[in-house]
GUTORLO-77759 format. One record per residue (C-alpha): residue in three letters; chain; x, y, z. Coordinates in Angstrom, 2 decimals, always signed. Layout:
(rec "Ala", "A", (X, Y, Z))
...
//
This chain:
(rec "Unk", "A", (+81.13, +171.13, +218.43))
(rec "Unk", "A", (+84.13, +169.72, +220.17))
(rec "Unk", "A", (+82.99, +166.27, +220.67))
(rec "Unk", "A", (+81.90, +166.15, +216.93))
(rec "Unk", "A", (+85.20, +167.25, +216.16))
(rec "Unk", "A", (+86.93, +164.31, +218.26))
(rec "Unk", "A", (+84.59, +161.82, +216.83))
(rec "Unk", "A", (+85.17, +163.02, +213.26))
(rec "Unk", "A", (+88.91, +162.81, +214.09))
(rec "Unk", "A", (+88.59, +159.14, +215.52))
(rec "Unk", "A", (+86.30, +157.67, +212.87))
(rec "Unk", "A", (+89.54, +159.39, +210.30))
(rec "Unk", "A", (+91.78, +157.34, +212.16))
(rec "Unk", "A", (+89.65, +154.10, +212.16))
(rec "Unk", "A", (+88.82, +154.30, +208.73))
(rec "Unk", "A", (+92.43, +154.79, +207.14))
(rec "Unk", "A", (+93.83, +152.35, +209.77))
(rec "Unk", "A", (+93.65, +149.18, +207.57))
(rec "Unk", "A", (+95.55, +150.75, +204.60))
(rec "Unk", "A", (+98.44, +152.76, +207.28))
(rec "Unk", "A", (+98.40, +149.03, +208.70))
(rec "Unk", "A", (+99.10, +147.32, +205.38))
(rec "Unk", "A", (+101.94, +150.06, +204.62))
(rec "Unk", "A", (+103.38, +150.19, +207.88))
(rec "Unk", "A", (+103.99, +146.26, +207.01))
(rec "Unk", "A", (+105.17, +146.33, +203.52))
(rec "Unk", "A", (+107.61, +148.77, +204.45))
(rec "Unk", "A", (+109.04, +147.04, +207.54))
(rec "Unk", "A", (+109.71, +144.46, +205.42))
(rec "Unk", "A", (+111.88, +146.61, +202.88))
(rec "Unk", "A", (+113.66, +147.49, +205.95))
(rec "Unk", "A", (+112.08, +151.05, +206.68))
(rec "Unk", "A", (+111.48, +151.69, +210.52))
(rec "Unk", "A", (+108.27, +153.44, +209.72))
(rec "Unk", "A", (+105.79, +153.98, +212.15))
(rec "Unk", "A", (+102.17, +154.69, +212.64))
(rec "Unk", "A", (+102.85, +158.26, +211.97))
(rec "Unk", "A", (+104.94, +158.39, +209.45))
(rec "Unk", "A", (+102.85, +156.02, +207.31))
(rec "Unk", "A", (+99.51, +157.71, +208.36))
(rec "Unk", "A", (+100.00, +160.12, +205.00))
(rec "Unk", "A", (+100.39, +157.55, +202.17))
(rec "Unk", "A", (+97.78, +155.34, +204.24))
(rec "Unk", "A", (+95.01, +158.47, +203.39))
(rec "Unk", "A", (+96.06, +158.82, +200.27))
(rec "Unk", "A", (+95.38, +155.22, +200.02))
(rec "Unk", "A", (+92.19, +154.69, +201.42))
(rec "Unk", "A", (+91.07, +157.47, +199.31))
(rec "Unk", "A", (+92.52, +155.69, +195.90))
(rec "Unk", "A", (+90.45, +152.39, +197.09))
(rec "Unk", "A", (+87.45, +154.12, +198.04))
(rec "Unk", "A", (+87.38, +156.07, +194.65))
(rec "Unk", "A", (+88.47, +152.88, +192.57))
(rec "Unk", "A", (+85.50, +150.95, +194.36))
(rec "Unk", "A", (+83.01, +153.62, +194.02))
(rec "Unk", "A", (+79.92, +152.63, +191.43))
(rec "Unk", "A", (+80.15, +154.55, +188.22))
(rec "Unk", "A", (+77.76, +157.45, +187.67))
(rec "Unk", "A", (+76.82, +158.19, +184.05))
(rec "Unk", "A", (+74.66, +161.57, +183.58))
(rec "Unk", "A", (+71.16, +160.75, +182.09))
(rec "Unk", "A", (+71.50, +157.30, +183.40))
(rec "Unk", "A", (+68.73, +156.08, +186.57))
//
């Protein structure tokens, strides 16, 4: 149970990296001295709104 828990917790990090990457470098260029941390919340939120956005669209009654 532990080591799934790690590996859930790593492939989290891994797969909201690109987005907390993109942030963390818009915002250092507004002049915020934001790091990996304090980015990581906006970066899920994020990664969730581009994984929901590029999602197909499911229509009831539809194959």
């Amino acid at each position: 149970m532990i080591k799934t828990l790690i590996v859930g917790v790593v492939v989290f990090l891994v797969a909201t990296f690109p987005a907390t990457w993109l942030l963390m470098l818009f915002l250092g260029n507004l002049g915020f001295g934001i790091g990996y941390a304090g980015t990581l919340p906006l970066g899920i939120l994020v990664s969730i709104l581009l994984s929901g956005s590029s999602a197909p669209i499911y229509v009831p009654g539809r194959g």
